[in-house]
C-alpha positions as CSV (number, residue, x, y, z in Angstrom):
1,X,86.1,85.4,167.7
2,X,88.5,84.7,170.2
3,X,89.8,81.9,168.2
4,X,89.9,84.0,165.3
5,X,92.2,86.3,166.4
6,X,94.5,84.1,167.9
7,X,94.7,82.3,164.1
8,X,95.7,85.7,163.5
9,X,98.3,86.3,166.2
10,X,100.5,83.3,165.6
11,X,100.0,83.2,161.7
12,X,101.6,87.0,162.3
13,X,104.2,85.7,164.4
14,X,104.9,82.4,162.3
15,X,105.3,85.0,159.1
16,X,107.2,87.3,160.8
17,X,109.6,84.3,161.9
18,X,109.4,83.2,158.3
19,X,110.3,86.5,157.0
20,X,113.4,86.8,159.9
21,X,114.9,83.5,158.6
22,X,114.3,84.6,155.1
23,X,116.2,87.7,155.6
24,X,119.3,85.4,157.0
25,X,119.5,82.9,154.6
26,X,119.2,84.9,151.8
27,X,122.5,86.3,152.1
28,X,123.9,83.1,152.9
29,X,122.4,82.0,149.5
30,X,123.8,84.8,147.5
31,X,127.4,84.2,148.9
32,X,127.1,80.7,147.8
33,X,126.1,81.7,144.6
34,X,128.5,84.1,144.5
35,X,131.3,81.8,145.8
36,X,130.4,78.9,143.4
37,X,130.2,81.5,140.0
38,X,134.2,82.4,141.8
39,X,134.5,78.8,141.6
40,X,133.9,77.7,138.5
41,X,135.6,81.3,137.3
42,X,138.9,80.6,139.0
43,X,138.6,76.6,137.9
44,X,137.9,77.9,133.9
45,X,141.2,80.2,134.7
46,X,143.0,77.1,136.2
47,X,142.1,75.1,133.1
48,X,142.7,78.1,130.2
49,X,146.3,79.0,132.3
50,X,147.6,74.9,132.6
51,X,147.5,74.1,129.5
52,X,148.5,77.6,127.3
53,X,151.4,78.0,125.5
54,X,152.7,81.2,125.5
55,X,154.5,82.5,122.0
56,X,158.2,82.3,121.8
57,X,159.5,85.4,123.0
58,X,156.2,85.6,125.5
59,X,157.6,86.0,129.1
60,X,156.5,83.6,131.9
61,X,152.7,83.5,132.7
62,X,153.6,84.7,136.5
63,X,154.4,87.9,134.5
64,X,151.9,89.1,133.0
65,X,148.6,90.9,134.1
66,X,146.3,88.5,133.4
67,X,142.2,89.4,132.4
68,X,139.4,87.7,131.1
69,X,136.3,88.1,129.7
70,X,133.7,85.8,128.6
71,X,130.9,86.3,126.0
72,X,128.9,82.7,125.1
73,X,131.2,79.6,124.8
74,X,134.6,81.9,124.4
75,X,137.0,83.2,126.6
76,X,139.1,86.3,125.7
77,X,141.9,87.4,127.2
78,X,144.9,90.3,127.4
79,X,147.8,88.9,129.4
80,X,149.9,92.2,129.6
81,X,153.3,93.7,131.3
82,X,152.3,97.3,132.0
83,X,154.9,99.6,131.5
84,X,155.9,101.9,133.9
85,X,153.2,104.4,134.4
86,X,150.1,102.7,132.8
87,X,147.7,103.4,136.1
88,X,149.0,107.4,135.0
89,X,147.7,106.7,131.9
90,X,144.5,105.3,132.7
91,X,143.8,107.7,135.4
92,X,144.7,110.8,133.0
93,X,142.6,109.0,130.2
94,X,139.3,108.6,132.6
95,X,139.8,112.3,133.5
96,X,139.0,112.8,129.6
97,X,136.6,109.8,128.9
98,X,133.7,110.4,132.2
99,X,132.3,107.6,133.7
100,X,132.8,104.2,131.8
101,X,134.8,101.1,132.9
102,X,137.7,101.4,133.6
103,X,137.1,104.7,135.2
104,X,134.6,103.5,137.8
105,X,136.9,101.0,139.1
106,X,138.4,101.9,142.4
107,X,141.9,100.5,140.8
108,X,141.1,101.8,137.7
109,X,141.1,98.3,136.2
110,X,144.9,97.7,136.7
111,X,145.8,94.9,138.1
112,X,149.6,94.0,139.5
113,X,151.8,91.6,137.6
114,X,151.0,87.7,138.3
115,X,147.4,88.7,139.4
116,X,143.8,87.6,137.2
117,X,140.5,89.5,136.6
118,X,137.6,89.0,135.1
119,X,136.0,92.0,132.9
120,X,132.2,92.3,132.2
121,X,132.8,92.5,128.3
122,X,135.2,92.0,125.8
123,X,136.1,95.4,125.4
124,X,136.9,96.6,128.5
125,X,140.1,94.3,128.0
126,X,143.0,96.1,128.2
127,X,144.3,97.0,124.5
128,X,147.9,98.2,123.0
129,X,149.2,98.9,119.7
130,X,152.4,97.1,119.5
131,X,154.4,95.9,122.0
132,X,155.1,92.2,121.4
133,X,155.4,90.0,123.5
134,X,154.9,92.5,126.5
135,X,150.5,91.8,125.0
136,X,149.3,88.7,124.4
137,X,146.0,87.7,122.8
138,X,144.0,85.1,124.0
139,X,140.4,83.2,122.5
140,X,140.1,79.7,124.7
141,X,136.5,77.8,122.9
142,X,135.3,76.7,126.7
143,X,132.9,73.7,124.9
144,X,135.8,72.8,122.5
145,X,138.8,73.2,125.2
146,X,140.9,74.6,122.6
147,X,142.9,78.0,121.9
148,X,141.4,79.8,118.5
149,X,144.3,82.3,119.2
150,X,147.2,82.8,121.3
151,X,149.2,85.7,119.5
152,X,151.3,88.4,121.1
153,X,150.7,92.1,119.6
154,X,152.6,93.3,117.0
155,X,156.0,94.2,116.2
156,X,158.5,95.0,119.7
């Protein structure tokens, strides 16, 4: 019985020294994860950014708020000059609209001028009616390497 018990007593320990370096690494895992999927996010923004041509008229990239979203083999994207006031806007809009992205952003999804983000979905893009140049469109085909549309929004 003796021996028995002491099976028991070090397979306890060994699994409780299992479970303390499983509860180390696995955060260490996830930040790797987490820094590789950063990785290849802020490479496939590297690649989309290099080789666009903006519109004629379009300002230089460095000026526009820049986001992403990806659904399947496509990247879309809203490169946009907020006007003075948009974070107003959005704030005053989410005090009407609840709970949904943007609103549940600390920063309200705005993001300052020369700066990227990535979006969960498609539509939580930012969107404007007009405005020209100051809203560009953006579809990049990530398997083709190709823009399906680069387009600013409207009339000025």
């Amino acid at each position: 019985m003796p021996v028995i018990r002491n099976f028991l007593t070090v397979s306890a320990a060994n699994l409780r020294n299992v479970m303390k370096a499983a509860m180390f690494c696995v955060p260490i895992l996830l930040t790797v994860a987490c820094d590789s999927e950063r990785t290849g996010s802020r490479q496939l923004v590297d690649q989309i950014e290099q080789s666009i041509k903006l519109p004629e008229g379009a300002d230089e990239i460095q000026s526009y708020s820049r986001y992403y979203a990806r659904h399947g083999d496509v990247v879309y994207a809203a490169y946009i000059v907020h006007s003075d006031g948009w974070r107003e806007f959005v704030i005053e809009g989410c005090s009407l609209q609840g709970s949904d992205y943007p609103c549940n952003d600390p920063k309200f999804g705005v993001i300052e001028p020369g700066q990227f983000s990535w979006v969960e979905k498609r539509n939580h893009l930012p969107i404007r009616n007009g405005g020209g140049c100051s809203f560009v469109e953006i579809e990049y085909d990530v398997k083709q390497k190709t823009f399906v549309k680069i387009a600013c929004n409207g009339d000025t």
